[in-house]
C-alpha positions in Angstrom: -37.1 41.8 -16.1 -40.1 41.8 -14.4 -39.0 38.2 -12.7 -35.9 39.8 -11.1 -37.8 43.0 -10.0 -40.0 41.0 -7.8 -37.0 38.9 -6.6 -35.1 41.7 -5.8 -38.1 43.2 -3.8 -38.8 39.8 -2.1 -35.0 39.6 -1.4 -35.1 42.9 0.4 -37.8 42.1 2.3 -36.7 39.0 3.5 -33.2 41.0 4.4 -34.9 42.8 7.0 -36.3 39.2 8.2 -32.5 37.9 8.1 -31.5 40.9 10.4 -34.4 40.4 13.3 -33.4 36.7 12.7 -29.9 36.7 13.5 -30.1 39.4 16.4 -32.6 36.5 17.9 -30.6 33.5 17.5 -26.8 34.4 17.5 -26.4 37.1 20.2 -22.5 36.3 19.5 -23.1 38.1 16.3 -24.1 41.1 17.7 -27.0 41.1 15.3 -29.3 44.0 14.2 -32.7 44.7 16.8 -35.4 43.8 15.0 -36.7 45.9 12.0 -39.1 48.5 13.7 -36.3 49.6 15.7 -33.6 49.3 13.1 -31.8 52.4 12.2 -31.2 52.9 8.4 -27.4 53.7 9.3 -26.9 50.3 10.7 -26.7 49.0 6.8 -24.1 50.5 6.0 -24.1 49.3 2.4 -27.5 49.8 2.2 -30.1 46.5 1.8 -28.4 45.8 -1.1 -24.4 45.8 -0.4 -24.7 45.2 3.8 -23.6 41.3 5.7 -24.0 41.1 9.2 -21.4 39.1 9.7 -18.9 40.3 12.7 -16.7 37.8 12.6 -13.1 37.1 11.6 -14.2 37.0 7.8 -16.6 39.7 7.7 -14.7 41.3 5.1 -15.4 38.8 2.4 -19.1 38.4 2.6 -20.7 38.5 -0.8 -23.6 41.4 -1.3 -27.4 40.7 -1.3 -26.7 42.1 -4.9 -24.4 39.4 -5.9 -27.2 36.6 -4.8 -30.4 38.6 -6.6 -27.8 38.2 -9.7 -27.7 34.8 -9.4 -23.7 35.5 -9.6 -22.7 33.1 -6.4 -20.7 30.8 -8.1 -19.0 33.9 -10.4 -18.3 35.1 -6.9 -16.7 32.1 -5.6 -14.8 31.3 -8.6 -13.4 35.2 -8.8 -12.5 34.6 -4.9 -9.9 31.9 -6.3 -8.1 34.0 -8.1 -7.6 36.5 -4.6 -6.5 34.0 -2.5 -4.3 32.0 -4.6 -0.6 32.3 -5.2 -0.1 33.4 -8.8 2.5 31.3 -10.2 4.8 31.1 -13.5 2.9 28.1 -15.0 0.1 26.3 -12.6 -3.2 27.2 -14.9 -5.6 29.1 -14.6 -3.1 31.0 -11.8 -0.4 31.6 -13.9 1.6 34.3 -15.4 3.5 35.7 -12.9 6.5 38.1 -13.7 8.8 39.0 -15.5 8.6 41.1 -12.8 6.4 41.5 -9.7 5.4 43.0 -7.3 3.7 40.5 -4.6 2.3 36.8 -5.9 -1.0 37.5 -4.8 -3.7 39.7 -3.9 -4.2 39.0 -0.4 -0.2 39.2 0.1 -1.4 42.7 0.9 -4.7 42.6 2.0 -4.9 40.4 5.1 -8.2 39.6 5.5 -9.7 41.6 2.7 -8.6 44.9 4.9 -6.2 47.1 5.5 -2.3 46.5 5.5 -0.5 45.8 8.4 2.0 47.8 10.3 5.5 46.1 8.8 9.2 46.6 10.8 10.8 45.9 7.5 10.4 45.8 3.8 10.1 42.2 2.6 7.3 41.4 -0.1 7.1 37.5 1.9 5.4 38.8 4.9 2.1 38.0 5.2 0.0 41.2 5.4 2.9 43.2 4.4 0.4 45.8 2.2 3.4 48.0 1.7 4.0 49.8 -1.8 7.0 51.5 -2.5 6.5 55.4 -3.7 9.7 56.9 -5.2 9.8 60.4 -6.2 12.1 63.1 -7.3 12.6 66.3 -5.4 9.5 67.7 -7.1 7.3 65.1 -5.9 6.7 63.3 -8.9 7.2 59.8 -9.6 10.5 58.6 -10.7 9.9 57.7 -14.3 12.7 54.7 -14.5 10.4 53.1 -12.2 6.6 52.0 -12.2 4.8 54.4 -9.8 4.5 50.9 -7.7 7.7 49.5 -8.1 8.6 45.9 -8.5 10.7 44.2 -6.0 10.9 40.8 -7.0 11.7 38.8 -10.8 11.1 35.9 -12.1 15.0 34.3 -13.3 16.7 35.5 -15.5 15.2 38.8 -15.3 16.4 41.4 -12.0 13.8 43.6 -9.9 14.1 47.1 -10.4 14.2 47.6 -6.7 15.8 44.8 -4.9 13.8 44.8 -1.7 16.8 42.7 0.6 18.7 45.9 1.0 15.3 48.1 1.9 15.0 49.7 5.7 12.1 50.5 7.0 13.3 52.9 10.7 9.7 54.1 13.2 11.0 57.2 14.5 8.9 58.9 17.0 7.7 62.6 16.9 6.5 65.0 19.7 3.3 67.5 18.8 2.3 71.0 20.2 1.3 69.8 23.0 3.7 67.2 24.4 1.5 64.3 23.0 -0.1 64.8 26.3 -3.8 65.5 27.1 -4.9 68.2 29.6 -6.1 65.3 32.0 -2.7 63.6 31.8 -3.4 60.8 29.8 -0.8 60.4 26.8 -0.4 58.8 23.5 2.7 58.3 21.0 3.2 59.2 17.1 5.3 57.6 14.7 6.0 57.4 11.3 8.2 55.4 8.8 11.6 56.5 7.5 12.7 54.3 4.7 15.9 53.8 3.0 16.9 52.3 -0.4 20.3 52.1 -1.1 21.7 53.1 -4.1 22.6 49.3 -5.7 19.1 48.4 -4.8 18.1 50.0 -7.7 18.8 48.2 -11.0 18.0 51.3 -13.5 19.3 54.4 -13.3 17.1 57.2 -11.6 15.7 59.3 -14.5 12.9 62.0 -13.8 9.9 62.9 -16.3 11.8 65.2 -18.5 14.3 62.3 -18.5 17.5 63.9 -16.5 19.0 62.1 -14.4 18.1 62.4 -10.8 20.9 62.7 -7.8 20.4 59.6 -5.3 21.1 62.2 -2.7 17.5 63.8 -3.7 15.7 60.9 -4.3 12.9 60.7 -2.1 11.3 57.1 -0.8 7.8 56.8 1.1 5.4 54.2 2.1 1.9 53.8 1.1 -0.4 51.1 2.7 -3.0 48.9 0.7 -6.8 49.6 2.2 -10.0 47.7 2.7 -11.5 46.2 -0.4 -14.8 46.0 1.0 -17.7 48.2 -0.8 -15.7 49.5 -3.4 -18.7 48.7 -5.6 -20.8 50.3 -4.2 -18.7 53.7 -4.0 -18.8 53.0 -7.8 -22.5 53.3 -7.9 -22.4 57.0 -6.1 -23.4 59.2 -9.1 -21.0 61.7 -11.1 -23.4 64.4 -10.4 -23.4 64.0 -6.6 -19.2 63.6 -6.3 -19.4 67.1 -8.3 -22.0 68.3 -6.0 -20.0 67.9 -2.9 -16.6 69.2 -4.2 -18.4 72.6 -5.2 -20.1 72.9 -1.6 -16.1 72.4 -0.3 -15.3 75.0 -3.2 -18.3 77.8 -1.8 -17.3 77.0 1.9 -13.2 77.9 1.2 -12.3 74.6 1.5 -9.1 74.1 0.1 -9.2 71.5 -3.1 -6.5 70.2 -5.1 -6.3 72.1 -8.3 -5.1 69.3 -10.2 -9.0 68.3 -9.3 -10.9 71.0 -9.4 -10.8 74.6 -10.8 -13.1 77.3 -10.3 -16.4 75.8 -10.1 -15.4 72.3 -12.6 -13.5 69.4 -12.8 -9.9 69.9 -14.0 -8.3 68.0 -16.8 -7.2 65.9 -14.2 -10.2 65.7 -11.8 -11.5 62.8 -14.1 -10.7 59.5 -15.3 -10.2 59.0 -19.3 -12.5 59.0 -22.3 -15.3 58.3 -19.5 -15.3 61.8 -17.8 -15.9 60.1 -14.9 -14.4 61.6 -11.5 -11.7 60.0 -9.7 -12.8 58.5 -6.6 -10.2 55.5 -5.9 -6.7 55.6 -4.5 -5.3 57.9 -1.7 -3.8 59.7 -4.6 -7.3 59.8 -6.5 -5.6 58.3 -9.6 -8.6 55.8 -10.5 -12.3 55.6 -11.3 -14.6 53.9 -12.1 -13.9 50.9 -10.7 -13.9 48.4 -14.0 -10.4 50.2 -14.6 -9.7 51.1 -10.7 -7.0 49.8 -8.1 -8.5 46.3 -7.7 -8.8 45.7 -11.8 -5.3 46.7 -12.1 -4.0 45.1 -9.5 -4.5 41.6 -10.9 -2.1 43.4 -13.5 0.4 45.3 -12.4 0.9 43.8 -9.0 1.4 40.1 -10.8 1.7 41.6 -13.9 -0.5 38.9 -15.4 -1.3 39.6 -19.0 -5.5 39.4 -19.9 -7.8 40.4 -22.9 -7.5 44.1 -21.9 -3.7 44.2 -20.6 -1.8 42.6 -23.2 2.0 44.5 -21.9 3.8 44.5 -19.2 3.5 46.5 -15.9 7.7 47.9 -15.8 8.5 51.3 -15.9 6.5 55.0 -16.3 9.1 56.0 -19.1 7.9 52.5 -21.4 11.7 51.5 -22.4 14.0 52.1 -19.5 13.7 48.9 -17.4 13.8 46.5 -21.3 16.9 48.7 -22.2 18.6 47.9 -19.0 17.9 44.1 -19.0 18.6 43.7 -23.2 21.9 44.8 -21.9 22.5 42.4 -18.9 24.7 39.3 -19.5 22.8 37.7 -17.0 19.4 37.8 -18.6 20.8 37.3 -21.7 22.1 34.3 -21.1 19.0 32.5 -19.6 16.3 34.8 -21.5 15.7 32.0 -24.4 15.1 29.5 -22.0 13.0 31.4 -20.0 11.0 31.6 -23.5 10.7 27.9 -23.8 8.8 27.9 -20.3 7.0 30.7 -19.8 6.0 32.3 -23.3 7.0 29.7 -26.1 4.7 31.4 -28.7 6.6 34.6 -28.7 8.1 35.3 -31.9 12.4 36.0 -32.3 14.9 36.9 -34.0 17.9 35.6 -33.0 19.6 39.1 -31.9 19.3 38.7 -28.1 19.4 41.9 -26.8 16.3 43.0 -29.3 14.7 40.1 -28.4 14.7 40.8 -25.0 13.9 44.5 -25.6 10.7 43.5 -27.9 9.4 40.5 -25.9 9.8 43.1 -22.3 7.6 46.3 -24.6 5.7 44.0 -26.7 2.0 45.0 -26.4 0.0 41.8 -27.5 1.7 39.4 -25.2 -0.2 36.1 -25.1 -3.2 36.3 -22.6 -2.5 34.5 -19.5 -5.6 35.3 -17.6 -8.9 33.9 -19.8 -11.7 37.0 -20.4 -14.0 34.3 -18.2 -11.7 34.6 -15.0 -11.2 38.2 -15.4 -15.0 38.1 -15.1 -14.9 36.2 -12.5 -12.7 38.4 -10.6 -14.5 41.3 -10.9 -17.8 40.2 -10.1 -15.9 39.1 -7.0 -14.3 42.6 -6.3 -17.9 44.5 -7.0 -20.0 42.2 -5.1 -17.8 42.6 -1.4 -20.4 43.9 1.2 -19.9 46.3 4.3 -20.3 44.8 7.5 -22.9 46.7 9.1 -22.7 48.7 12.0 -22.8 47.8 15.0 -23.7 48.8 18.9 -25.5 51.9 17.2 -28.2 52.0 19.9 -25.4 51.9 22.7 -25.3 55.6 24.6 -22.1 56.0 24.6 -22.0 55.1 20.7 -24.8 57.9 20.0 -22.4 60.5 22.1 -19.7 59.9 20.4 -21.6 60.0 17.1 -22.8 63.3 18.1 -19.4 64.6 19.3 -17.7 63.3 16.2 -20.1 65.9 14.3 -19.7 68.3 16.6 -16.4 68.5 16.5 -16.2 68.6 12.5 -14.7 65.4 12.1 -18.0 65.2 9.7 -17.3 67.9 7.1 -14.5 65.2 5.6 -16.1 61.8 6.4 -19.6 62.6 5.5 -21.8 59.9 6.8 -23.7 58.8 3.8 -24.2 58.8 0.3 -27.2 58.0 -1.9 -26.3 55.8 -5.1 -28.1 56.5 -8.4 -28.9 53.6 -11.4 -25.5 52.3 -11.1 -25.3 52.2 -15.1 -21.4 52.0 -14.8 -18.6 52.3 -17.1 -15.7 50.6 -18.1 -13.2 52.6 -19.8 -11.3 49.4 -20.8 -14.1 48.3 -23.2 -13.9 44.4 -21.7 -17.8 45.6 -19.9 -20.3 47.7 -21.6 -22.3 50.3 -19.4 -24.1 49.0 -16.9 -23.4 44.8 -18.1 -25.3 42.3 -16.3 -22.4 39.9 -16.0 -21.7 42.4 -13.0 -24.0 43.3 -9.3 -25.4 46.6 -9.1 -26.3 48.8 -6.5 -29.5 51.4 -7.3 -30.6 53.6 -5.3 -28.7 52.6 -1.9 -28.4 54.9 1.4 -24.8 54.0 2.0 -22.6 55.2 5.1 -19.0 55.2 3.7 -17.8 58.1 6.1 -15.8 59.9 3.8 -16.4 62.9 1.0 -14.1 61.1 -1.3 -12.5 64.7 -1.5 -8.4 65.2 -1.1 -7.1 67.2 1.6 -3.9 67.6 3.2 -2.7 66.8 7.3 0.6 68.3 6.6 2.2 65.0 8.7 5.9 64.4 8.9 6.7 61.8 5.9 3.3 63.3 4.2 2.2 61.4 1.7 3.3 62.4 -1.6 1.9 65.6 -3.2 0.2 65.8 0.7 -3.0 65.4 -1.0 -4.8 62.5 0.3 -8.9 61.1 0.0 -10.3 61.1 2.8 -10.7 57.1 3.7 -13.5 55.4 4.2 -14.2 54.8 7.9 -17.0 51.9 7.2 -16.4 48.5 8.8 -12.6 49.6 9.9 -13.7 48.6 14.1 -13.5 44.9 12.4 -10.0 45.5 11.4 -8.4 43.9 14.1 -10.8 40.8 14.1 -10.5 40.0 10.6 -6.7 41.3 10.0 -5.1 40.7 12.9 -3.9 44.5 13.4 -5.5 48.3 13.6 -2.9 49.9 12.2 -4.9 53.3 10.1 -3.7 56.2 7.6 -1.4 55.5 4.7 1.1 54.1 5.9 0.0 52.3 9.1 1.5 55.1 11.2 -1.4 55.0 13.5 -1.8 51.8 15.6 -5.0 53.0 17.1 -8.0 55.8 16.2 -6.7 58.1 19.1 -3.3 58.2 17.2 -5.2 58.8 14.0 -7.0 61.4 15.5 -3.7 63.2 17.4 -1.7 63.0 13.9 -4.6 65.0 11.8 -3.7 68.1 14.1 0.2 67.3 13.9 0.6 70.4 12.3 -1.2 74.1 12.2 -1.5 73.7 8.9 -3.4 70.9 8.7 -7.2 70.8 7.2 -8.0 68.7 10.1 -6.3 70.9 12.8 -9.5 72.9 14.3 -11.5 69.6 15.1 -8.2 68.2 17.1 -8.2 71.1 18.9 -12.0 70.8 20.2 -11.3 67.2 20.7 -8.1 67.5 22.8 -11.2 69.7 25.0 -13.3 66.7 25.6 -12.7 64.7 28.9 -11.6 61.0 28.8 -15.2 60.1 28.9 -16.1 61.9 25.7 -13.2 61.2 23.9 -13.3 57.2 24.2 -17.2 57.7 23.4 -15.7 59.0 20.4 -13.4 56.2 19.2 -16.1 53.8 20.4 -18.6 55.4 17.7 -15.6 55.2 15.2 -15.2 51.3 15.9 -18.7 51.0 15.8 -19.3 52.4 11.8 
């Protein structure tokens, strides 16, 4: 212990070195200034969790963290399994299907960011982050499907949702004030309409209380992968201070989802499992902490490869639906025992087809496919993803729009920074006990994540679903266009630039947002662009 303690205060050190080093020898880089004129906000993961790295693949640095570890080569080896095309058979990256959703991780997430901007629905299309949200008049998921629904099957079996036949329309839409701004200058919102028709969908459309939903009421939106970057170190924020900073929104009248919060406490949905810890992943704030969060599952249920702790399939909300369907198709039943042979010859039968096919689809203790070591691997890969740092931060037109961005209130939502605590994290999965040290950590970190990881609502044509939505991170996303190829922000990619961001958070009166637009729309051009110049700059 006492080893790693001075290594880690050597390594931190020696960070600030690295910093003044690069701003000396790589002006390309855009480097920090040296250290006595460093400001704290320009590590934006803190000395622990910040690369300054600003070019194309500045989203996949790993931490300081991850090297103090001595976890490089987990790091690299959990990168693999990212990158790589999951297959039906080619070991270790095998296990793909029954059904799927996309073959691999960064499908979706095009340079470790954000999910582009996509003119149709095809699950082929490189940085197509796209997710398919299906709901019943209600809002709530359609239970006959998986609340991220597969579009794509490994023979004999069929996709729920055949993705060929899916339409994805960019309609435009006109605000208050003519998307116009006093001095002239103008700017354009769209937003997705999307289309399923009704043989796309291979099971029959049953709701929660299992009735049968009209296709005419069915309800279809789009809902965009985000940066991966960080997310460790928003697991290290402490219980106590996500708590803290929904009951200042509480005391300030701040509306909060009550399937959240109620009163002055969580509600019996505000946190995650046997844990108790709050939810702080997802747009929907469905996940946390992060050893059972988006990127955890994802190896999962987008591939629906089977590991130590996920030993079922990733089909249906309802459990049955989707194996009832297919036991009953003359098409899967006639290839399903060779698909046995090839893909799962362990799996005991009986000789009655259509159970067989029903048992083998809900079986929970399928054979693993992903070994405990890789699943390691991966997720000392997904913790140990640094922040770029900021950058331009002593720029004047950078510190005027910084100023104007808190001005305006556009800080209430993305607070700057957080303070992490121990980091003794939990898994609610059991595979990692608290705080393991197969995993980096993050202690006591300043960290600018620009967000209160608090739901709130725009109130946007197409809203997301529920209308409830965390605020997202604003950290590192001026790189996006560098390292993804596109700019594209919000859920579904409806904003192609920050000023269209901006411009659809006052859409509507109702909005939580719709005050700070209005000071905004004040501000001459000058002020404004020093605005989204601070934003890129984060």
């Amino acid at each position: 212990m006492k080893n790693k303690s001075a290594k880690l205060s050597a390594l931190l050190a020696g960070v600030l070195l690295l910093g003044a080093t690069t701003a000396c020898n790589d002006d390309k880089k855009e480097g920090p200034t040296p250290p006595e004129q460093l400001s704290e906000e320009v590590y934006a993961g803190g000395l622990l969790g910040t690369t300054f790295n600003v070019s194309a693949s500045a989203f996949e640095d790993p931490t300081p963290a991850v090297e103090i570890a001595g976890l490089m080569n987990e790091f690299k080896y959990g990168e693999y399994f990212f990158e790589r095309p999951i297959t039906q058979t080619n070991k270790p990256f095998n296990g793909l299907g029954p059904v799927y959703i996309r073959n691999s991780c960064i499908a979706c997430h095009p340079g470790y960011g954000h999910g582009k901007r996509m003119e149709r629905y095809n699950a082929d299309d490189w940085g197509n982050g796209y997710l398919l949200v299906v709901t019943d008049p209600q809002d709530r998921y359609i239970y006959s499907l998986a609340g991220m629904p597969q579009t794509r099957a490994v023979a004999p079996f069929k996709a729920p949702i055949d993705d060929s036949n899916i339409d994805i329309q960019w309609l435009t839409e006109t605000d208050e004030w003519g998307n116009k701004f006093d001095d002239g200058e103008t700017y354009e919102l769209t937003y997705p309409e999307v289309t399923i028709p009704e043989e796309a969908y291979y099971v029959p459309l049953i709701d929660k209380d299992g009735n049968t939903v009209p296709y005419a009421n069915v309800k279809v939106r789009l809902e965009s992968t985000i940066g991966i970057y960080g997310t460790g170190l928003i697991d290290a924020i402490p219980d106590d201070s996500l708590k803290a900073q929904y009951q200042k929104e509480a005391a300030a009248g701040v509306q909060l989802n009550p399937e959240m919060w109620a009163g002055n406490d969580w509600a019996a949905s505000g946190y995650y499992g046997k844990t108790k810890h709050p939810k702080r992943y997802t747009y929907a704030l469905t996940r946390g902490p992060l050893q059972d969060a988006p990127g955890a599952n994802a190896i999962w249920n987008i591939t629906n490869v089977i590991r130590p702790t996920k030993r079922s399939h990733y089909l249906d909300l309802n459990g049955t639906i989707y194996a009832t369907v297919s036991s009953q198709d003359a098409d899967v039943k006639a290839g399903f025992y060779d698909y046995l042979r090839t893909y799962c010859p362990t799996f005991t039968t009986t000789g009655d087809t259509a159970r067989d096919i029903y048992n083998y689809l809900t079986c929970d203790t399928l054979p693993i496919e992903m070994s405990g070591d890789d699943y390691n691997n991966f997720m000392v890969w997904h913790r140990g993803l640094a922040v770029p740092a900021a950058r331009n931060m002593t720029d004047s037109d950078v510190q005027r729009g910084k100023k104007l961005f808190t001005e305006l209130g556009c800080a209430y939502c993305h607070r700057p920074s957080w303070t992490t605590g121990d980091d003794n994290f939990t898994d609610p999965t059991g595979f990692y006990q608290d705080g393991d040290s197969r995993l980096p950590r993050y202690p006591n970190q300043k960290i600018w994540p620009y967000s209160d990881f608090v739901q709130h609502k725009l109130y946007m044509k197409n809203d997301i679903r529920t209308g409830w939505c965390r605020t997202t991170p604003l950290w590192g996303r001026g790189l996006s266009q560098i390292c993804t190829g596109a700019s594209e922000r919000l859920h579904d990619c409806r904003a192609r630039n920050v000023i269209e961001a901006i411009m659809w958070h006052g859409w509507s009166r109702q909005s939580d947002a719709y005050e700070s637009v209005v000071k905004f729309r004040k501000l001459n051009k000058a002020d404004r662009d020093a605005v989204v110049k601070f934003i890129n700059s984060i």
